[in-house]
PDB file of N, CA, C and O in Angstrom:
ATOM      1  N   UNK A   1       6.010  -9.042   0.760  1.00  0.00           N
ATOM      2  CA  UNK A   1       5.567  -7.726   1.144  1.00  0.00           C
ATOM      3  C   UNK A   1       5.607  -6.835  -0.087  1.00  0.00           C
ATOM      4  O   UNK A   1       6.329  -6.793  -1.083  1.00  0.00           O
ATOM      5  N   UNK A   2       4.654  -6.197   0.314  1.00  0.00           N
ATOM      6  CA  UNK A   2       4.774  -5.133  -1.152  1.00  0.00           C
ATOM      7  C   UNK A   2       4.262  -3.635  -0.884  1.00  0.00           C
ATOM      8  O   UNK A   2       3.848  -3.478   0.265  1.00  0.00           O
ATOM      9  N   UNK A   3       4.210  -2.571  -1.662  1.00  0.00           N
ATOM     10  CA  UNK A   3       3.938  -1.399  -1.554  1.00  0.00           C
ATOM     11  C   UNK A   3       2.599  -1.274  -1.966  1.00  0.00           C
ATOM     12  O   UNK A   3       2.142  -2.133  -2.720  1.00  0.00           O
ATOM     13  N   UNK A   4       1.694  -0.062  -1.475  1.00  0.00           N
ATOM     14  CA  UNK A   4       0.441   0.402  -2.159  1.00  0.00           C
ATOM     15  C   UNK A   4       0.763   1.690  -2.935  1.00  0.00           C
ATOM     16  O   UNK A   4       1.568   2.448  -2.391  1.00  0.00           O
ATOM     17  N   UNK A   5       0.416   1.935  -3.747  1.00  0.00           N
ATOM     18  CA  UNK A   5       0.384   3.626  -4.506  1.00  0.00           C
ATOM     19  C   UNK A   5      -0.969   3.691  -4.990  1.00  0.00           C
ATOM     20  O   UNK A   5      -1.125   3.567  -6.205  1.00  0.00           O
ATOM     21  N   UNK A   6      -2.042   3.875  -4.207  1.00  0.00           N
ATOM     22  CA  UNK A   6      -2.497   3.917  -4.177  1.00  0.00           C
ATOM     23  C   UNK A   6      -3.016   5.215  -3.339  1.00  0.00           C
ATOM     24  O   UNK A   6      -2.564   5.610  -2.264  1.00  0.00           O
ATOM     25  N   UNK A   7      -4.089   5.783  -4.108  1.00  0.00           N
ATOM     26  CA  UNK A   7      -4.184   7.557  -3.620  1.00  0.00           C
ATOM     27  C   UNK A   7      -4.792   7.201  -2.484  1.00  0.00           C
ATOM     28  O   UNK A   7      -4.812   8.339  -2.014  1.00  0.00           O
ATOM     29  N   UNK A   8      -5.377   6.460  -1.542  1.00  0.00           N
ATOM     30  CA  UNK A   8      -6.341   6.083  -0.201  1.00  0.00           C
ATOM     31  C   UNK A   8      -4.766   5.444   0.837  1.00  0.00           C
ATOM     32  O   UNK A   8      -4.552   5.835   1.985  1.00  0.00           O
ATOM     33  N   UNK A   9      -4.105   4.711   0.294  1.00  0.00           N
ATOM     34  CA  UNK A   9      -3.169   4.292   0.909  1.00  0.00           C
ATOM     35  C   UNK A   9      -1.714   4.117   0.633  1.00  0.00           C
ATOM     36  O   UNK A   9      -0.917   3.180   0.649  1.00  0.00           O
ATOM     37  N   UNK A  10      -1.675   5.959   0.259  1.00  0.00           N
ATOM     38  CA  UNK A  10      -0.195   5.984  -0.585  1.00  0.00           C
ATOM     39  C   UNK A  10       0.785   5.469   0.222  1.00  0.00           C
ATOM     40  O   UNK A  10       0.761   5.697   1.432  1.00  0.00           O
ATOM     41  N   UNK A  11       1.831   4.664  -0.393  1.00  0.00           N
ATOM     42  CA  UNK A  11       3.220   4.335   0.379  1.00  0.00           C
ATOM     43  C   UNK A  11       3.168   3.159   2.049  1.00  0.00           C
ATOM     44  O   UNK A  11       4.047   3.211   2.909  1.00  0.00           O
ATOM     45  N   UNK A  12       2.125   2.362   2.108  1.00  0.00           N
ATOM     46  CA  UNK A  12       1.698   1.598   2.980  1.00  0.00           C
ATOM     47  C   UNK A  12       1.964   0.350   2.426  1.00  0.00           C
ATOM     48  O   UNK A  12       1.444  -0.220   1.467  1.00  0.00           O
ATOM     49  N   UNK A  13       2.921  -0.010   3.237  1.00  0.00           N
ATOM     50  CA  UNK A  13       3.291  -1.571   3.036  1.00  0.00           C
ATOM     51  C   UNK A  13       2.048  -2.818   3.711  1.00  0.00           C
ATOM     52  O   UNK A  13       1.275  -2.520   4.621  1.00  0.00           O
ATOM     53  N   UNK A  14       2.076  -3.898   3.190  1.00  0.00           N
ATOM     54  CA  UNK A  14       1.232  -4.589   3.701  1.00  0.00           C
ATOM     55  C   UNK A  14       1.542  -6.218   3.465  1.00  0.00           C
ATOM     56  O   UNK A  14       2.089  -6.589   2.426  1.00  0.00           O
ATOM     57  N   UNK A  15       1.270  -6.870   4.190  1.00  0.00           N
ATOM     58  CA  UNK A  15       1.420  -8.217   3.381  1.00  0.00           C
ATOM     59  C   UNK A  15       0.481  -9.063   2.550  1.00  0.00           C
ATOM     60  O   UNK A  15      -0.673  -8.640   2.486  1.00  0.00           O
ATOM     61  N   UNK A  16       0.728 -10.042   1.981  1.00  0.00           N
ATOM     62  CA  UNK A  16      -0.604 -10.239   1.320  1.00  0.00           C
ATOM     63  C   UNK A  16      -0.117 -11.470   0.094  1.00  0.00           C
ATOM     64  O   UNK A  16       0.789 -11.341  -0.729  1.00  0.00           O
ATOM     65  N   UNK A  17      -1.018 -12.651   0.279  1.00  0.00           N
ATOM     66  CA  UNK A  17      -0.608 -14.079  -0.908  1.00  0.00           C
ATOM     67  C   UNK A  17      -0.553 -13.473  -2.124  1.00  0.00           C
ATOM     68  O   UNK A  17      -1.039 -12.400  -2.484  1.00  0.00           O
ATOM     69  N   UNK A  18       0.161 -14.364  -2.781  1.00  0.00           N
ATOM     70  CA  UNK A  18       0.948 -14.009  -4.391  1.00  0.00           C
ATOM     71  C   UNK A  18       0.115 -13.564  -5.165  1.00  0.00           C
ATOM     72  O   UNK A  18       0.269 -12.599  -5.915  1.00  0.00           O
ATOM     73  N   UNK A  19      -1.083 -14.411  -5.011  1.00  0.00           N
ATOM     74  CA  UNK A  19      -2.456 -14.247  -5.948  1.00  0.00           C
ATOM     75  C   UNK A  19      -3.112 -13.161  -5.387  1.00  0.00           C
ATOM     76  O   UNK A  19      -4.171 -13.104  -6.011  1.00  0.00           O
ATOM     77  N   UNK A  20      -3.087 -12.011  -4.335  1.00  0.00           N
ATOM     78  CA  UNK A  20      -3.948 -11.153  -3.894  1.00  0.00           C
ATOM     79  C   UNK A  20      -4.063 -10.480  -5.031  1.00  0.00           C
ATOM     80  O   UNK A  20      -3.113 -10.236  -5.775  1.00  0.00           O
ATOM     81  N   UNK A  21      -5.575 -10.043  -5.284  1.00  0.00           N
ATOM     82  CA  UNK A  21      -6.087  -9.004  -6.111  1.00  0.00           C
ATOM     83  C   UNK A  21      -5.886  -9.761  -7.690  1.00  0.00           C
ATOM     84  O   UNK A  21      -6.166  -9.215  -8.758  1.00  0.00           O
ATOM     85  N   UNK A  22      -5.300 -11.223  -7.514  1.00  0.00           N
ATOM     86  CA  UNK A  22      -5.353 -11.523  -9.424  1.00  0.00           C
ATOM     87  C   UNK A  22      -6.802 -12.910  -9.022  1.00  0.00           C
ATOM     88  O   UNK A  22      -7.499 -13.187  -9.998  1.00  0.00           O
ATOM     89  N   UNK A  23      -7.055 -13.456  -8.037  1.00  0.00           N
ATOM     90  CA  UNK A  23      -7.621 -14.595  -8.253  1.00  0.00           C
ATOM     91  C   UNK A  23      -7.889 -14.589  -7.082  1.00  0.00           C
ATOM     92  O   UNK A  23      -7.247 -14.284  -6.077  1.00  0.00           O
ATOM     93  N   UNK A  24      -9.640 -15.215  -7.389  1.00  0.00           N
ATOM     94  CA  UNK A  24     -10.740 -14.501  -5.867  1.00  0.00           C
ATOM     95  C   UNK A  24     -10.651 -15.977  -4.359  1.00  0.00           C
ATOM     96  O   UNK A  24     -11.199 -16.171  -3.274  1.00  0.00           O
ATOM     97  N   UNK A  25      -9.663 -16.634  -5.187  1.00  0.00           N
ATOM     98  CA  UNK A  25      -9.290 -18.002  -3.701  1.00  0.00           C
ATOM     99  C   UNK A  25      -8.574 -17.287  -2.762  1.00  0.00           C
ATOM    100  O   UNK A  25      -9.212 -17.500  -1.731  1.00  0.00           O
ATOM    101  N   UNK A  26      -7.816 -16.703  -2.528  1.00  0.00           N
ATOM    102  CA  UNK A  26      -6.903 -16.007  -1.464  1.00  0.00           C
ATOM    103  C   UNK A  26      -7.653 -14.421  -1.078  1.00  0.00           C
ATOM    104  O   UNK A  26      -7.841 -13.443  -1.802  1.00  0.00           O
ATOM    105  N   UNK A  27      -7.873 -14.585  -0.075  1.00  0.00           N
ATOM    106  CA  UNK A  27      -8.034 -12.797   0.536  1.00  0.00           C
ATOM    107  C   UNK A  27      -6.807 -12.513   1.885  1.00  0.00           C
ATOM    108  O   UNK A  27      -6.812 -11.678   2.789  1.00  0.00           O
ATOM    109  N   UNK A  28      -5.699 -13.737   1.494  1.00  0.00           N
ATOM    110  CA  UNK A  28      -4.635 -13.020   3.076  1.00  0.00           C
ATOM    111  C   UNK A  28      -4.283 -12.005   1.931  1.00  0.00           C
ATOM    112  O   UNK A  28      -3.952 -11.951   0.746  1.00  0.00           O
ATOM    113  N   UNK A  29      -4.710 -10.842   3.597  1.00  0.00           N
ATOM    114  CA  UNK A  29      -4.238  -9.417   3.910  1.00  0.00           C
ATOM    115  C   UNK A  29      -4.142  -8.780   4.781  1.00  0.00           C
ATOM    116  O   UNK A  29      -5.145  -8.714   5.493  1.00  0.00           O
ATOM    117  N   UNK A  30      -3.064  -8.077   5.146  1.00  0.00           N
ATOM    118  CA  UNK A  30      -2.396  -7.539   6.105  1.00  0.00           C
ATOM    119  C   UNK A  30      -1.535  -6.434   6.526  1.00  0.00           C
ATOM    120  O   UNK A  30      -0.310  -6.476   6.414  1.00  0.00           O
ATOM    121  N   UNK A  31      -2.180  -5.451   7.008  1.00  0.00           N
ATOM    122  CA  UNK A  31      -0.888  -3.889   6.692  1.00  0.00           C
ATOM    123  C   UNK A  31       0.205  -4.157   7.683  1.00  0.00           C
ATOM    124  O   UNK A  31       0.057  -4.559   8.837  1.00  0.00           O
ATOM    125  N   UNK A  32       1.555  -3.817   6.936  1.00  0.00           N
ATOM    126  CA  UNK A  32       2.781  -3.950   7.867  1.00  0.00           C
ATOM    127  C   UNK A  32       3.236  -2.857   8.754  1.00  0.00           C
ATOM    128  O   UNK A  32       4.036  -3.052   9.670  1.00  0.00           O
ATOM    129  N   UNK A  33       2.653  -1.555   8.437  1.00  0.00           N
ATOM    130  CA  UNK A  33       3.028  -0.553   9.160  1.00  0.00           C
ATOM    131  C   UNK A  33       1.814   0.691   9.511  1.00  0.00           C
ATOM    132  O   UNK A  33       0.685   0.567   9.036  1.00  0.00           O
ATOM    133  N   UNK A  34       2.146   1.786  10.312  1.00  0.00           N
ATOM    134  CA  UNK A  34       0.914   2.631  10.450  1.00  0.00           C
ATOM    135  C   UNK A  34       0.564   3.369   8.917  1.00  0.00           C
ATOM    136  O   UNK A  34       0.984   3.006   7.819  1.00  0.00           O
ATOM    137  N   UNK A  35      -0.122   4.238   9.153  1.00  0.00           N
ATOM    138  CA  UNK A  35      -0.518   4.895   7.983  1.00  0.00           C
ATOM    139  C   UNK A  35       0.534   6.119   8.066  1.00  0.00           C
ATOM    140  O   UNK A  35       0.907   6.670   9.102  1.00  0.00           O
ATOM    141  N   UNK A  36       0.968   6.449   6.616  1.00  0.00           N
ATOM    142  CA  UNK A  36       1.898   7.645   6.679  1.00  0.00           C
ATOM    143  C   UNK A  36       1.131   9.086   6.793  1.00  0.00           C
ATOM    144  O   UNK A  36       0.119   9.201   6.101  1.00  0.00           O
ATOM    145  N   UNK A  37       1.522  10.192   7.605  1.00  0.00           N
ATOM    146  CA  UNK A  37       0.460  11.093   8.159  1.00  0.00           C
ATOM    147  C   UNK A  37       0.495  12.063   6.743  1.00  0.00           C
ATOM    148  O   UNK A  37       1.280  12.137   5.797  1.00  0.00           O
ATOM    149  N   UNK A  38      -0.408  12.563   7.000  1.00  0.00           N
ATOM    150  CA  UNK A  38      -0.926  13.604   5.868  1.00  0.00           C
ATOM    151  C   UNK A  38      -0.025  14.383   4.949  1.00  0.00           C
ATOM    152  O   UNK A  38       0.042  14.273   3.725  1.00  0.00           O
ATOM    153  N   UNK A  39       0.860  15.431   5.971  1.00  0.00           N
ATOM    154  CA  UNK A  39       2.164  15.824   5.096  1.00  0.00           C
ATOM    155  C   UNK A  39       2.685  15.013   3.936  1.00  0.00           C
ATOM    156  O   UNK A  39       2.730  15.324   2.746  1.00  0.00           O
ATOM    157  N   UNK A  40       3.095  13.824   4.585  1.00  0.00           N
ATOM    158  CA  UNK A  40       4.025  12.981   3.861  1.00  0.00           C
ATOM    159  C   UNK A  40       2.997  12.243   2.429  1.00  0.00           C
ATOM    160  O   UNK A  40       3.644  11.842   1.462  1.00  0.00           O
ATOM    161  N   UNK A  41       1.876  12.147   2.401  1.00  0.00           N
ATOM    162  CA  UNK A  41       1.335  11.625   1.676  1.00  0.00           C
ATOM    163  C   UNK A  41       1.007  12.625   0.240  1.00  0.00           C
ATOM    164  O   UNK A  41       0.765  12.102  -0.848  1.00  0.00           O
ATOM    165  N   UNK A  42       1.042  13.967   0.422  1.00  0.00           N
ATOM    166  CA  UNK A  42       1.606  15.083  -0.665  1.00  0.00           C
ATOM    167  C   UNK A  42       2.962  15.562  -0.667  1.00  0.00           C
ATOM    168  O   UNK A  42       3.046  16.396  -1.568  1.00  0.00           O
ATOM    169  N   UNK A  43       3.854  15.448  -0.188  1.00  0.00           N
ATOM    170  CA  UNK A  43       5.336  15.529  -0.619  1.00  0.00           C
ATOM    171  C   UNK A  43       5.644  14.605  -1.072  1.00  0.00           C
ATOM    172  O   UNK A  43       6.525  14.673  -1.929  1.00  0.00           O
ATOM    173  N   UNK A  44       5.127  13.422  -0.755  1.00  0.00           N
ATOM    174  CA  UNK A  44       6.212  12.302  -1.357  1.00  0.00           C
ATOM    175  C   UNK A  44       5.517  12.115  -2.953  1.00  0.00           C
ATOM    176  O   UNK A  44       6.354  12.027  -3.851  1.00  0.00           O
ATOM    177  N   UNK A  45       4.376  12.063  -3.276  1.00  0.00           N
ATOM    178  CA  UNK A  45       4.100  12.032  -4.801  1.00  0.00           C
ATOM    179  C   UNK A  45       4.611  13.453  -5.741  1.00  0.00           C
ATOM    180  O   UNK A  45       4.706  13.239  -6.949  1.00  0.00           O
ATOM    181  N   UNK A  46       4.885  14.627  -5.344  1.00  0.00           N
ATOM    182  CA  UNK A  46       5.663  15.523  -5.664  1.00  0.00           C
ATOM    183  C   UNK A  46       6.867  15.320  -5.990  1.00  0.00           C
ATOM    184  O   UNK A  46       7.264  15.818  -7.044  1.00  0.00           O
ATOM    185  N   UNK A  47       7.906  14.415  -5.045  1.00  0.00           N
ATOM    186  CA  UNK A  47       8.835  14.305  -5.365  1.00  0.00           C
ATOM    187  C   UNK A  47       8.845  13.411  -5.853  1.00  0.00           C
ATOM    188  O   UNK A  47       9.900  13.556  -6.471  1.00  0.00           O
ATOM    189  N   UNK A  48       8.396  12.211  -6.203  1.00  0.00           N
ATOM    190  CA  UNK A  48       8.813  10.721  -7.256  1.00  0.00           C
ATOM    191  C   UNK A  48       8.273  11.897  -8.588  1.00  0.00           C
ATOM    192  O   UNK A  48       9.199  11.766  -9.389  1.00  0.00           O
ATOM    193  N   UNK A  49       7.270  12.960  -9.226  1.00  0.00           N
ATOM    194  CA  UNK A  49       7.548  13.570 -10.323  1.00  0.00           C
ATOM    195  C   UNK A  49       8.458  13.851 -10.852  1.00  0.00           C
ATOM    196  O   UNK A  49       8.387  14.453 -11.924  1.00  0.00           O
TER     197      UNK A  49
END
């Protein structure tokens, strides 16, 4: 499992094979949780500054 920081899907865990996104044989992917709501998606990059 790993994190996104990604500005579309800040702070969204997901699952996903070792090779996701380095090597085009694997596309398992999978989000582990809902999406974090709006608030939280501008406070929380404020505060990791």
């Amino acid at each position: 499992m790993t994190t996104s920081w990604t500005d579309d899907n800040y702070v969204r865990r997901f699952w996903g094979c070792l090779d996701y996104g380095i090597r085009r044989g694997c596309t398992f992917f999978e989000w582990y949780d809902p999406r974090v709501c709006k608030r939280l998606k501008i406070v929380i990059p404020r505060l990791l500054k």
